[in-house]
VMD Tcl script that draws the C-alpha trace (Angstrom):
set ca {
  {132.02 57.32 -99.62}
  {132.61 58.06 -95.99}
  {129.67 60.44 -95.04}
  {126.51 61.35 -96.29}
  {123.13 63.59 -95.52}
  {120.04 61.55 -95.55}
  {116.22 62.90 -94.53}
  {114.24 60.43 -92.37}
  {112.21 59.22 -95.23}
  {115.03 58.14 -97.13}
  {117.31 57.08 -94.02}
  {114.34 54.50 -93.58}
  {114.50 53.31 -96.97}
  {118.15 52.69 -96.41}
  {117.94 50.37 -93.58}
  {115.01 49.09 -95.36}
  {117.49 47.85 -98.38}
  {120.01 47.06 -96.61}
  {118.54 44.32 -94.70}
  {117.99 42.90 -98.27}
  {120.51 43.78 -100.68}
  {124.53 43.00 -100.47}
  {125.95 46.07 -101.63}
  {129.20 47.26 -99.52}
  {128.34 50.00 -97.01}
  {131.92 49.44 -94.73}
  {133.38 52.77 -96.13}
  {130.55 54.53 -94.42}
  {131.36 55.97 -91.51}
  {128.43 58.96 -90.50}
  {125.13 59.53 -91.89}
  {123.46 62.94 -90.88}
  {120.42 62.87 -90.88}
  {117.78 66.20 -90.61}
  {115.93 68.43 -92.21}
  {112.76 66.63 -90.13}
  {112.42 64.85 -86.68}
  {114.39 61.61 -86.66}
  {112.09 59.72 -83.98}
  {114.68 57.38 -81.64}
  {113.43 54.21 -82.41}
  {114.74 54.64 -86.00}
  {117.90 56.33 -85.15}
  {118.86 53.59 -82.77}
  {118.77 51.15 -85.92}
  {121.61 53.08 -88.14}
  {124.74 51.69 -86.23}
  {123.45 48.05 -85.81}
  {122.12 47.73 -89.71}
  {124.35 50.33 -91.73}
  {127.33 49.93 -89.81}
  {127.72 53.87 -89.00}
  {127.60 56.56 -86.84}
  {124.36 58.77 -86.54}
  {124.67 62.54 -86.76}
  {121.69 64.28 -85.87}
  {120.86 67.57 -87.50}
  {118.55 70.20 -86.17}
  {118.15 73.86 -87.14}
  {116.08 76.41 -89.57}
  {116.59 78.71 -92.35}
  {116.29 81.43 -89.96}
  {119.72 80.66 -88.00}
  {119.95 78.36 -85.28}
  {121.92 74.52 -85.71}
  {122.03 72.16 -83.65}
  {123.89 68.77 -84.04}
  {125.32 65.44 -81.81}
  {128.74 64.53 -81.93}
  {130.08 62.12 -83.19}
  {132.27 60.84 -79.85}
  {128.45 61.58 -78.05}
  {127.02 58.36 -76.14}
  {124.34 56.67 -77.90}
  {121.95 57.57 -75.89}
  {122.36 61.58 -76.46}
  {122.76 60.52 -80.61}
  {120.10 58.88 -80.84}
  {117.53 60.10 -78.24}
  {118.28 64.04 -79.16}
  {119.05 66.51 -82.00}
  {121.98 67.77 -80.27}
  {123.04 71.07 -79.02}
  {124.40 74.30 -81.10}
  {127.02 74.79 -83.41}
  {128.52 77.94 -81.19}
  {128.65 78.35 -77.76}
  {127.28 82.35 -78.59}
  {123.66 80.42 -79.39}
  {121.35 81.84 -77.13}
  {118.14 79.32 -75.98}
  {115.17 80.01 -74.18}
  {112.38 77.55 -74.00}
  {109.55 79.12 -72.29}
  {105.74 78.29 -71.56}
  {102.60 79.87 -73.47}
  {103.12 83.04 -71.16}
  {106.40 83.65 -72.32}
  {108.10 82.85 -68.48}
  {110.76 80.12 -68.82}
  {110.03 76.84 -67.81}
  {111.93 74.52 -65.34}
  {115.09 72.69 -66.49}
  {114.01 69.16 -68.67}
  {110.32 70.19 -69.09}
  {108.52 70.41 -72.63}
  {108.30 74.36 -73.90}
  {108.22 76.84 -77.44}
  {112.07 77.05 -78.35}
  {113.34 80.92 -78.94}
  {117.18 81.08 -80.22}
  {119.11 84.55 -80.70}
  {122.86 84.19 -81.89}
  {125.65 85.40 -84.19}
  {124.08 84.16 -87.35}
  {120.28 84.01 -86.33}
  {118.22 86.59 -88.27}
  {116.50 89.66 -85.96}
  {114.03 90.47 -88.59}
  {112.38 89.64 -91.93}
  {112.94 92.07 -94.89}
  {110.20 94.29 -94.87}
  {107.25 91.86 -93.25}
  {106.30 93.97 -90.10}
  {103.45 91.23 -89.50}
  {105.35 88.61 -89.43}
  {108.24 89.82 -87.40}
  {105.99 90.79 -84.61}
  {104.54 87.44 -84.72}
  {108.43 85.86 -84.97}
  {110.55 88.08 -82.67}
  {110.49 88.93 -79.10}
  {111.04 92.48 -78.40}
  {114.56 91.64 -77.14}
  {115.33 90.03 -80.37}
  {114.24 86.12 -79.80}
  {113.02 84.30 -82.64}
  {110.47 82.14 -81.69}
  {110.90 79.11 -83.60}
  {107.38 77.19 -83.06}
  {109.47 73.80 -81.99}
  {108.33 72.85 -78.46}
  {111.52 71.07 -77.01}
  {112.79 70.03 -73.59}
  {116.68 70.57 -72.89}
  {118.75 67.75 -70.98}
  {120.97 68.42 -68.48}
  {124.07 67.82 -71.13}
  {122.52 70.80 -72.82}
  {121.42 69.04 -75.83}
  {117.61 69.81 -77.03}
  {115.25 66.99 -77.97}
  {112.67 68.60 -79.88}
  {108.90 67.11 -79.08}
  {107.34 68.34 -82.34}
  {105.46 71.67 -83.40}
  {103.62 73.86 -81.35}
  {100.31 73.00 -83.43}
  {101.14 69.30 -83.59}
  {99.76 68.48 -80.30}
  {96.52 66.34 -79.28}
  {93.76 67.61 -76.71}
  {92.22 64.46 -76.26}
  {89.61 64.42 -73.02}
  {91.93 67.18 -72.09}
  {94.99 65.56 -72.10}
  {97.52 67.07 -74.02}
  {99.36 63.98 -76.40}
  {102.73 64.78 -78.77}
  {101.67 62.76 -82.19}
  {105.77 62.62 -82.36}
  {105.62 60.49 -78.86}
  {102.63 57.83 -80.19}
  {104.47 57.79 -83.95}
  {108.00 57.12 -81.91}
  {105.90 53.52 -80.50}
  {104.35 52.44 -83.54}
  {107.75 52.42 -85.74}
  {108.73 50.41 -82.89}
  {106.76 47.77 -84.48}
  {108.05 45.03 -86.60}
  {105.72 45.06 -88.97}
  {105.17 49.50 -89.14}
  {107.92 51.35 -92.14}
  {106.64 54.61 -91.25}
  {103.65 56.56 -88.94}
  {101.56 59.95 -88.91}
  {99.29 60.63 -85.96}
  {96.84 63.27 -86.16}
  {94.24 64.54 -84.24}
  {90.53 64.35 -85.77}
  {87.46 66.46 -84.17}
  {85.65 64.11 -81.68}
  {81.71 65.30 -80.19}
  {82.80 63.12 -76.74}
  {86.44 63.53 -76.63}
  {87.19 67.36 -77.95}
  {89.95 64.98 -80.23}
  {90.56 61.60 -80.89}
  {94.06 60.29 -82.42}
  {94.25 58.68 -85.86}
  {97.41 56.99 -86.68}
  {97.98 56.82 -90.36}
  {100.75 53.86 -90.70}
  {102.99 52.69 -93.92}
  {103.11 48.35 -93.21}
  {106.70 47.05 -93.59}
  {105.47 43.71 -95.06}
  {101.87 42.26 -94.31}
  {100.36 44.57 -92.50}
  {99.13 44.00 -88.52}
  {95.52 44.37 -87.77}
  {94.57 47.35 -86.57}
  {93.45 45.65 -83.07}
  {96.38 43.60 -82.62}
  {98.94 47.01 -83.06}
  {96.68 48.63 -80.38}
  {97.47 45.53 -77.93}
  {100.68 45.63 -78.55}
  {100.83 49.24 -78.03}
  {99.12 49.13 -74.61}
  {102.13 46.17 -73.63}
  {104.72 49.33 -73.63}
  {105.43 52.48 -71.69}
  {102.68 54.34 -72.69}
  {99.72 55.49 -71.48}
  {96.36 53.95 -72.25}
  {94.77 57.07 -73.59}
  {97.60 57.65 -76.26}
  {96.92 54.68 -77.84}
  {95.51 55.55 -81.18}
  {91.71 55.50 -81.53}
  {92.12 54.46 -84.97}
  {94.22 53.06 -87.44}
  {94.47 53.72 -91.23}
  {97.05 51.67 -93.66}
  {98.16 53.59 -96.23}
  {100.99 52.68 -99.13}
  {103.13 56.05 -98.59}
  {102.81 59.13 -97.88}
  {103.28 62.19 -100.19}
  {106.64 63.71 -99.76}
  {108.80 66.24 -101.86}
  {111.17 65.37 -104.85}
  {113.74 64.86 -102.24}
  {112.02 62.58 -100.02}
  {111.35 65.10 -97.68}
  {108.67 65.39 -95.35}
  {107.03 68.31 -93.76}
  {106.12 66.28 -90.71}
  {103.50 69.53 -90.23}
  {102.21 69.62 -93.23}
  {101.73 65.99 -93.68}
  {99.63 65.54 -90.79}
  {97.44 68.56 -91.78}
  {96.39 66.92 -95.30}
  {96.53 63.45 -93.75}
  {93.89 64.89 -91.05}
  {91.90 66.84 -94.05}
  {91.68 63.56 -95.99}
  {89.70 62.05 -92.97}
  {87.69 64.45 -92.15}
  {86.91 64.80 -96.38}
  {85.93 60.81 -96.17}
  {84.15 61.01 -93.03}
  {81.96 63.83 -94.45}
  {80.89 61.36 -97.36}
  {79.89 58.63 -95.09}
}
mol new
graphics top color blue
foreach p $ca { graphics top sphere $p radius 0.5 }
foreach p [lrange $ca 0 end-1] q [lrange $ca 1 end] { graphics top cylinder $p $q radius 0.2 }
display resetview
């Protein structure tokens, strides 16, 4: 086997194994990887413990793909999801007014191109929530562009964090904590707050013993990160619920990890 398709779940799970097992991976030579966001300090372990080149995937049932290549630098394969599959792909990436915003800064991603749908079969209600009137889908990825061209993608529109009124990307404070030794996988949510409009709770899969909850918080505030994304609080879990394929709905996990707090902090 020379090249295979993994989803981040399971591309964890591999590197996991590996580490352990002595099974002969040196026929592999790329693992794509998509389907869901493949946060960098993950990617940036598949060369050094599989022995393989990265391939990031990005795109949606609607039309638009996006991939690296595999002669990219490291940086772009592992830091982005790459940039389309034909150079007739069409990308704006515009503010909450619709008006682009400047080159490298954070936005809502709208695609139109040779095989992106203009319309869904008759659903009037949700095309005019899902096209422009010039025939943009809007996707409801926020993503910043870099000046190769190549689109990182900073999570969904609804997956952001008002905290004291600063706006937090769960996909930035998850990206730290899997920098962790000890952390296999992360979910940060927001949860209703009286004082803070939201505070962030970081739901977090132990690879091993797990840390205390205080000590990943001080380790957290030793990076590049500011103090006030630093989760609130911290809940250990075994795994998360995922699909029969591994797959995770980054989205929709964090909606029924946020309802299962908000279900035990009603009882207390």
């Amino acid at each position: 086997m020379t090249i295979t398709g993994l989803v981040p779940p399971l591309a964890l799970l591999w590197m996991q194994a590996a580490a352990k097992k002595t099974h002969d991976l040196s026929s592999l030579q790329v693992l794509l990887v998509g389907g869901a966001k493949f946060l960098p300090e993950a990617a940036r372990r598949v060369r050094p413990e599989l022995g393989c080149t990265l391939q990031q995937v990005f795109g949606m049932a609607e039309g638009l793909v996006n991939y690296t290549r595999l002669d990219d630098p490291e940086t772009l394969i592992v830091e982005t999801q790459g940039r389309p599959i034909s150079p007739d792909d069409e990308i704006l990436i515009v503010d909450d007014a619709g008006a682009p915003v400047a080159e490298g800064e954070p936005g809502d991603l709208l695609t139109r191109g040779p095989y992106t749908i203009r319309a869904y079969h008759n659903e009037p209600a949700a095309n005019e929530r899902s096209f422009t009137d010039d025939g943009f889908y809007r996707t409801g990825d926020v993503v910043r562009r870099t000046p190769e061209g190549y689109l990182v993608v900073m999570g969904r529109a609804t997956d952001h964090i008002n905290r004291a009124g600063e706006k937090i990307s769960a996909e930035e404070v998850e990206d730290h904590l899997l920098a962790h030794p000890a952390v296999f996988d992360a979910a940060v949510v927001s949860v209703p707050d009286d004082y803070l409009g939201e505070r962030i709770c970081a739901f977090v899969i132990p690879d091993g013993a797990p840390p205390r909850g205080v000590e990943l918080k001080a380790w957290m505030r030793k990076r590049d990160i500011a103090d006030f994304k630093v989760p609130d609080q911290i809940v250990f879990v075994d795994d998360f619920a995922v699909t029969a394929v591994g797959k995770v709905s980054r989205r929709e996990l964090r909606a029924a990890l946020r309802q299962r707090i908000l279900e035990d902090e009603g009882k207390a």
